[in-house]
N, C-alpha and C positions, 0 to 999 in steps of 0.2 A: 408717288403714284406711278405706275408703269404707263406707260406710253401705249397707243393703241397705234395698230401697224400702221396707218393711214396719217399719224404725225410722224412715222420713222423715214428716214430715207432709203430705199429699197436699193437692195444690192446682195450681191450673192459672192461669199469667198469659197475658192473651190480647190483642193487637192488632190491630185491624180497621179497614182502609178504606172499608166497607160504606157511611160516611156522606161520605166526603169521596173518592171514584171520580170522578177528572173525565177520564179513561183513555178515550175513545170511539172505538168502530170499525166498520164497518157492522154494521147490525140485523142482519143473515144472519149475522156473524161469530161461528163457536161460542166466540170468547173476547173475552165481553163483560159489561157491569158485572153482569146478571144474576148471574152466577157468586157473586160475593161474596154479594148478597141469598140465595142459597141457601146456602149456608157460614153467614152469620149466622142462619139462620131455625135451620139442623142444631143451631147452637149453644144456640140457643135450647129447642129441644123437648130436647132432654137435662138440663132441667132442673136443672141441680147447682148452683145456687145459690152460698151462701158459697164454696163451691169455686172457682170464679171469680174472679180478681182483673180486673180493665180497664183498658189503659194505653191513652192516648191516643197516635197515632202521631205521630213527629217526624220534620222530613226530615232525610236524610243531606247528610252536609259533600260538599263536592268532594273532597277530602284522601281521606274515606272511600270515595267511586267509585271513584277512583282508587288504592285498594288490590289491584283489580285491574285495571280498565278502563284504557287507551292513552286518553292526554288528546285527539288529534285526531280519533279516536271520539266522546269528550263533545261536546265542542265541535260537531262536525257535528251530531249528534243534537238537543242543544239550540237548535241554530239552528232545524233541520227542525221542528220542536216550536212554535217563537216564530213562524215564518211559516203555521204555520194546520196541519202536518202532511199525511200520504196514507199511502203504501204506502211502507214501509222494506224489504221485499220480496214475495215472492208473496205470503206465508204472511202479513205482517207489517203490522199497521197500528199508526201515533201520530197523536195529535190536538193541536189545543194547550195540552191540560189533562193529557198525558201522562208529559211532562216530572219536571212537581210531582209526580203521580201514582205514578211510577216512584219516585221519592225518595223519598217517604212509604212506600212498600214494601222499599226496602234500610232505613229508618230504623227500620220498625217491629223486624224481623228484629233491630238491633243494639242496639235498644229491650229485647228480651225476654233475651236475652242480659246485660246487665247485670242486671238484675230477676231475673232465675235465678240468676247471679250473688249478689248483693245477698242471696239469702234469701226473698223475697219468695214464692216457689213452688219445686217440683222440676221443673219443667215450662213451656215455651212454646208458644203457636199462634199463627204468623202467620198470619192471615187477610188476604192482598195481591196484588193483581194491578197488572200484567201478572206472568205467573208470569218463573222466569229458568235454569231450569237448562239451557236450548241455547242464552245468549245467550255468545258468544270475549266472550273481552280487546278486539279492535277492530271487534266487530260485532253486531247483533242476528239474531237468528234463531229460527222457530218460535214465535211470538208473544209471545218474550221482548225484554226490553231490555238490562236489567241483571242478572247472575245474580246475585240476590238471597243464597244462601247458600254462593255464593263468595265474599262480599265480609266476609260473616259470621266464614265460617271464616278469612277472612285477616287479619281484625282481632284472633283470639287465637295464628295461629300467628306473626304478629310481634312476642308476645311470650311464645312459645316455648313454646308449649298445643300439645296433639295433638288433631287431630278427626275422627272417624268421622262420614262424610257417607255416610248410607243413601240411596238416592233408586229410590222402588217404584210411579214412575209406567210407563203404558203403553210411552211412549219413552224411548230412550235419553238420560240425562243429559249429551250428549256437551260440551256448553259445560265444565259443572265438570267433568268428566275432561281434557279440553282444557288449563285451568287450574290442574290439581295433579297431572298426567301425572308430573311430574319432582318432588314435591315429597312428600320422606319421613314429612315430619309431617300428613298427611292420608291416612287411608285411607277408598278409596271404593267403594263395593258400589253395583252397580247391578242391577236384577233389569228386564228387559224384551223385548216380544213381538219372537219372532227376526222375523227380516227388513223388519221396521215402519220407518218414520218415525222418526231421517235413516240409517236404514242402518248402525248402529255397533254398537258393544258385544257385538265376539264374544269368546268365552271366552278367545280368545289370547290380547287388550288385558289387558296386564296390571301397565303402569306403565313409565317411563324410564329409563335407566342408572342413575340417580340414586336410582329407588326401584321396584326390582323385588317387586312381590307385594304393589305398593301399589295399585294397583286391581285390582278383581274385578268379574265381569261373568256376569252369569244370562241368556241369551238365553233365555226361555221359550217354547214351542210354542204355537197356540193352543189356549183351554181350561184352561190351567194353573189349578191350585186352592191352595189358602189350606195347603194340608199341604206340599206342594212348596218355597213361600215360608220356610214354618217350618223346615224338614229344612235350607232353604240356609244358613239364621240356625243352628242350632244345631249346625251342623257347620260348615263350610269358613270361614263370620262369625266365632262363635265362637272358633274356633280362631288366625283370625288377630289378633283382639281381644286375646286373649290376651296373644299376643307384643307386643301394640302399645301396648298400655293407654292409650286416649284417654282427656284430659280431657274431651271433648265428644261427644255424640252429635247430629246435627244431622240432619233429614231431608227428604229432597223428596218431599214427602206429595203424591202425584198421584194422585186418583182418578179418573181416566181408565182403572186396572185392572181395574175393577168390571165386572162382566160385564156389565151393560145399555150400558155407555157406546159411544156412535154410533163414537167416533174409535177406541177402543179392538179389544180380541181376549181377552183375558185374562178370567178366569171366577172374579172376587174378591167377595167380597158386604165390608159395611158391618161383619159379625163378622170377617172376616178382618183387616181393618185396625186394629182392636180389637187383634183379636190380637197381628199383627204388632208394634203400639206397643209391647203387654206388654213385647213380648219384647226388643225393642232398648231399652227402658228399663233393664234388668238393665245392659247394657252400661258403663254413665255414671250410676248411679244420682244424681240431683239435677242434673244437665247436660244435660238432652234440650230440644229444639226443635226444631221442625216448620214449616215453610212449606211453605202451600198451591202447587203446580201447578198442573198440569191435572185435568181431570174437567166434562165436556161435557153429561152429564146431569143435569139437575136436581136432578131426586129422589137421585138415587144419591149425586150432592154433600153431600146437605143430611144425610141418612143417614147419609153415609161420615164425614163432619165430627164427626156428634153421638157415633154410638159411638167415634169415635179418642178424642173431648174425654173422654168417660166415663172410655176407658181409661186415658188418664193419669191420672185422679183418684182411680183403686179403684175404678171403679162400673161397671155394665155397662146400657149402655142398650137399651131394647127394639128389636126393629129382624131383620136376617135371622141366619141360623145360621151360622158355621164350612161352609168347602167342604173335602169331601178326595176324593181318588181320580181325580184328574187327572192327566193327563201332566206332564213334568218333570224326572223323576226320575235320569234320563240327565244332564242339563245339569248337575246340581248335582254331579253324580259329574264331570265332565268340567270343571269350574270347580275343582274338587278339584284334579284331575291337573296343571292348568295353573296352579295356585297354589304347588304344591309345585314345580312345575319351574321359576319363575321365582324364587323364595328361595332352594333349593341348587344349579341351574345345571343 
């Protein structure tokens, strides 16, 4: 029987690149090392103490990129990388401190994963950039390289773990759905602003021959609030949780939801993410991990980071209220409809 969080000992193991970001892209670029500095500072003003554990981040093997990653992707990349770097696309910058930089971010990710594992906490935060959840199999994209918690998830489902990948950034996670499109032992929820940045994740997407009603998909309206989020969690999530019973809850914690954020639409304060962790923690009690995204505003970053950290540990840090009474509430019914019709046909 799994343990419910309230018999677990609460504690939070966390891995940060904050000191060793050698990732550079231009000053203008909203995905830059700053980000981390505001994630660790979040970390910091929440206070909790022994709660805390701190691993030091390691890089990942080739072996392990290449759990999901196409090798003449690597290979390009880190060449691009060793000749000084630029633009890997519009959106897209590496330097040549990116490479390592990237590494140290799948590593941390696979770092905490064991460590949860291990005992050591019920709970992970990677704190890692570049983020990864729109980087394919053989490409980067959206200021991703490597999708950091696909490669995660792919190192337990080879050896035959189940993992519920939540991902509650502004845009569409579409790299990792991309990546486990067809693959029955991951199921993946994605909640994000309709029509945004790259255009994906309508309520139809809802997995491959191979795994019908294995992804789910929230295209939110703009405005959406923190009640909407919850009502999708504890009905259409839940419910397919259920049937699915992951060993793992893994998340792409994107604070680019938060309503102040520049790139964002979504209307989520620092209590809603709170929240949200609450709740997908039930899911996997002792199995949850979170890697940092996106999230463009500073403050809201540092905010969003400290009450999530809180949340994992029992504690509730000071900071903004719960939103409710947003729009939404159509999508979640209509992700309903199209979850049920891709499981009984």
């Amino acid at each position: 029987m799994t343990p419910t969080l309230e018999a677990m000992s609460q504690g939070l193991v966390v891995s940060s690149l904050h000191e060793l970001d050698q990732h550079h892209t231009h000053a203008h670029h909203p995905e830059n090392p700053s980000r981390l500095v505001a994630a660790w500072h979040g970390l910091q003003a929440a206070d909790l103490g022994d709660a805390i554990s701190l691993l030091q981040p390691r890089l990942a093997s080739r072996a392990e990129l290449e759990l999901v990653h196409d090798v003449h992707y690597l290979d390009a990349l880190e060449r691009f990388c060793e000749s000084g770097g630029g633009n890997v696309d519009a959106d897209t910058r590496a330097s040549q401190g990116s490479w390592a930089t990237a590494c140290l971010g799948v590593g941390a990710g696979l770092q905490l994963l064991d460590a949860v594992e291990a005992g050591i906490a019920p709970a992970g935060f990677a704190l890692i950039r570049p983020p990864g959840h729109h980087a394919l199999v053989d490409a980067a994209m959206g200021f991703c390289l490597f999708n950091n918690i696909a490669i995660a998830a792919k190192s337990r489902t080879t050896r035959g773990e189940r993992v519920l990948i939540v991902d509650w950034d502004v845009h569409h996670g579409n790299g990792t759905q991309a990546i486990f499109w067809d693959d029955p032992n991951v199921l993946f929820v994605s909640s994000q602003l309709v029509g945004h940045w790259p255009f994906s994740g309508e309520v139809s997407e809802t997995g491959g021959p191979g795994a019908r009603g294995a992804t789910i998909n929230f295209p939110f309206p703009e405005g959406a609030t923190g009640d909407v989020f919850l009502r999708a969690y504890d009905t259409v999530v839940a419910a397919a949780v259920e049937e699915f019973r992951p060993d793992w809850v893994l998340i792409s914690a994107g604070f680019d939801s938060h309503r102040a954020d520049p790139l964002g639409g979504l209307g989520l304060t620092s209590g809603d993410f709170a929240a949200m962790a609450r709740r997908l923690m039930q899911f996997a009690p002792g199995r949850v991990v979170l890697f940092l995204e996106g999230g463009y505003d500073l403050d809201a970053t540092a905010a969003s980071v400290g009450a999530t950290a809180a949340a994992l540990v029992g504690e509730t840090h000071r900071g903004e209220s719960q939103t409710n009474g947003g729009p939404g509430a159509t999508v979640v019914a209509a992700a309903s409809r199209a979850h049920d019709q891709a499981i009984n046909g």
